[in-house]
C-alpha positions as CSV (number, residue, x, y, z in Angstrom):
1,X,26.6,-16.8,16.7
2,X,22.8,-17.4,15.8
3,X,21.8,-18.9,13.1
4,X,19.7,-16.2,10.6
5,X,16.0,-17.3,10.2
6,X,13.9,-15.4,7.5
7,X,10.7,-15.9,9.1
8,X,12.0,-13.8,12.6
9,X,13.2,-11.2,10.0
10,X,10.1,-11.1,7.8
11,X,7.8,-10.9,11.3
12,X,10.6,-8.0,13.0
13,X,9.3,-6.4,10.2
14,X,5.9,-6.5,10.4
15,X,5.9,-5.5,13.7
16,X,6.2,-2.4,12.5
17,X,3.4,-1.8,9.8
18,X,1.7,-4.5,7.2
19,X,3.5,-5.0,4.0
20,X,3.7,-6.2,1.0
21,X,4.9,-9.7,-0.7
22,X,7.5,-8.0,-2.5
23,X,8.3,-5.4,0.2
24,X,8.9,-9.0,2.4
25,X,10.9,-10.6,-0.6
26,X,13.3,-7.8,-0.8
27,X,13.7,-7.0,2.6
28,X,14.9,-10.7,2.8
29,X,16.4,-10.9,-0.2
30,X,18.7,-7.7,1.0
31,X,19.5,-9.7,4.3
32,X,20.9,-12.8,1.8
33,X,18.4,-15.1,2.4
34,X,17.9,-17.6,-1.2
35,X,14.7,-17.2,-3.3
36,X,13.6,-20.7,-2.1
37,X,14.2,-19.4,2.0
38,X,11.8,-16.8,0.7
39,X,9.6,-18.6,-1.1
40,X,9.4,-20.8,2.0
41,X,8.8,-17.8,4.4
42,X,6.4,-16.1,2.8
43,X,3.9,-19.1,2.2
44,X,4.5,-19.9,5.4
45,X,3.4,-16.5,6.8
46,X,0.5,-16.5,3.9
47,X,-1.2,-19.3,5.4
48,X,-0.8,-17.9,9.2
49,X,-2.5,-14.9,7.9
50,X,0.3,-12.6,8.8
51,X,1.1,-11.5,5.0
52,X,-2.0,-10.6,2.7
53,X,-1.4,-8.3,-0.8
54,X,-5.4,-8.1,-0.6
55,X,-6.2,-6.7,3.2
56,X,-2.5,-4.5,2.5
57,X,-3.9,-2.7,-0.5
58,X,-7.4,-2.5,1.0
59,X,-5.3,-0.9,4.3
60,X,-2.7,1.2,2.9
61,X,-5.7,2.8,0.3
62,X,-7.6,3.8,3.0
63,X,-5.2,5.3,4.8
64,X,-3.6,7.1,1.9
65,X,-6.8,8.7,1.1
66,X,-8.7,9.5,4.7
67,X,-5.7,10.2,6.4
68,X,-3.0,11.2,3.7
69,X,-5.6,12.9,1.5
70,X,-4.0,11.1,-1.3
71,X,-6.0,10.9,-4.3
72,X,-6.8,7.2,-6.6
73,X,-4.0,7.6,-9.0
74,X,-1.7,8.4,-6.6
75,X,-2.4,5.7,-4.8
76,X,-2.4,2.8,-7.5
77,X,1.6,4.1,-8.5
78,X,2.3,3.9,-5.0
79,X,0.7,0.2,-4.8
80,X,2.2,-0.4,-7.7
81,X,6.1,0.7,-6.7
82,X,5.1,-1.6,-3.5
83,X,4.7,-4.9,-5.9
84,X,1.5,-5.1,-5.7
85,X,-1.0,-6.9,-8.6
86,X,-3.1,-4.4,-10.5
87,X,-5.9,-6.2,-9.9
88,X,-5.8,-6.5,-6.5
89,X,-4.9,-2.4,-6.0
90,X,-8.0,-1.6,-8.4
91,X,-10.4,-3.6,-6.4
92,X,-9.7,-2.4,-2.9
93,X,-9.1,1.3,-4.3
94,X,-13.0,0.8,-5.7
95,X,-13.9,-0.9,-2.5
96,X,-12.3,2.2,-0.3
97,X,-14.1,4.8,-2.6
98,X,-17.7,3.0,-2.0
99,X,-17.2,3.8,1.5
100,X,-15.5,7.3,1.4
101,X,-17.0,10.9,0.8
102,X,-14.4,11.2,-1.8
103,X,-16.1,14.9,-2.7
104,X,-15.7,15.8,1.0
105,X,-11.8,15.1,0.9
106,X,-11.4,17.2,-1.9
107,X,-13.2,20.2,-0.6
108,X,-11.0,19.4,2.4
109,X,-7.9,20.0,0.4
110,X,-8.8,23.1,-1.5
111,X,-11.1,24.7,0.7
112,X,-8.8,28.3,0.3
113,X,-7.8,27.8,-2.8
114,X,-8.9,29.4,-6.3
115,X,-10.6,27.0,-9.1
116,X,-7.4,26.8,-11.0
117,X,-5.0,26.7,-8.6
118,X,-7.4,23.8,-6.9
119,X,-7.4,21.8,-10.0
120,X,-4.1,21.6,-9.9
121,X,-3.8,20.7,-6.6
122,X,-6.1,17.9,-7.0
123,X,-4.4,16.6,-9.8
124,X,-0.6,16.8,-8.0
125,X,-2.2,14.6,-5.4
126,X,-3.4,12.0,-7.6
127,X,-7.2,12.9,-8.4
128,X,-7.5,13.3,-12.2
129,X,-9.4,15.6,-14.1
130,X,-12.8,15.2,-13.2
């Protein structure tokens, strides 16, 4: 039988997309690795460069709102339900929105729609009142 190794698990899973700290810790911690195994793993794959909260955020925010046409709020509960610090979602939600046409998304998404019912919208998906 093989012997379990938490860094193998934590990388199988980031083959498949970037994650979080805590998405890594729980995934582990789910598999029965101990908190000091995890502790281990993820510093480990912190200083290879393979686990980043920061360049997640920054990825998954981006991505949520050019691709998902997801809107800021939305975005920061979903960051948030992911683990990650506040402070690291609100700075690479404002560094995403200095780069993105946030107006042209929106027009995007209710481009057929009536003002009300496109308020509404936009607020469902996470863009507030303004």
């Amino acid at each position: 039988m093989r012997k379990k190794n938490p860094i193998n698990d934590a990388l199988r899973l980031l083959k498949f997309r970037i994650r979080s700290e805590k998405e890594i810790y729980f995934r582990l911690k789910d598999k029965g690795y101990s908190d000091e195994e995890i502790k281990k793993t993820i510093e480990e794959l912190k200083s290879k460069g393979f686990l980043d909260d920061e360049k997640f955020a920054y990825l998954y925010a981006y991505d949520s709102l050019t691709l998902k046409k997801k809107g800021p709020f939305l975005i920061k509960r979903e960051l948030l339900n992911l683990g990650v610090d506040e402070y690291i979602i609100d700075d690479a939600i404002s560094k995403v929105l200095s780069e993105v046409d946030i107006e042209q998304i929106k027009r995007e998404l209710v481009k057929d729609m009536d003002a009300r019912k496109a308020r509404e919208y936009l607020y469902r998906r996470g863009f507030g009142g303004e």
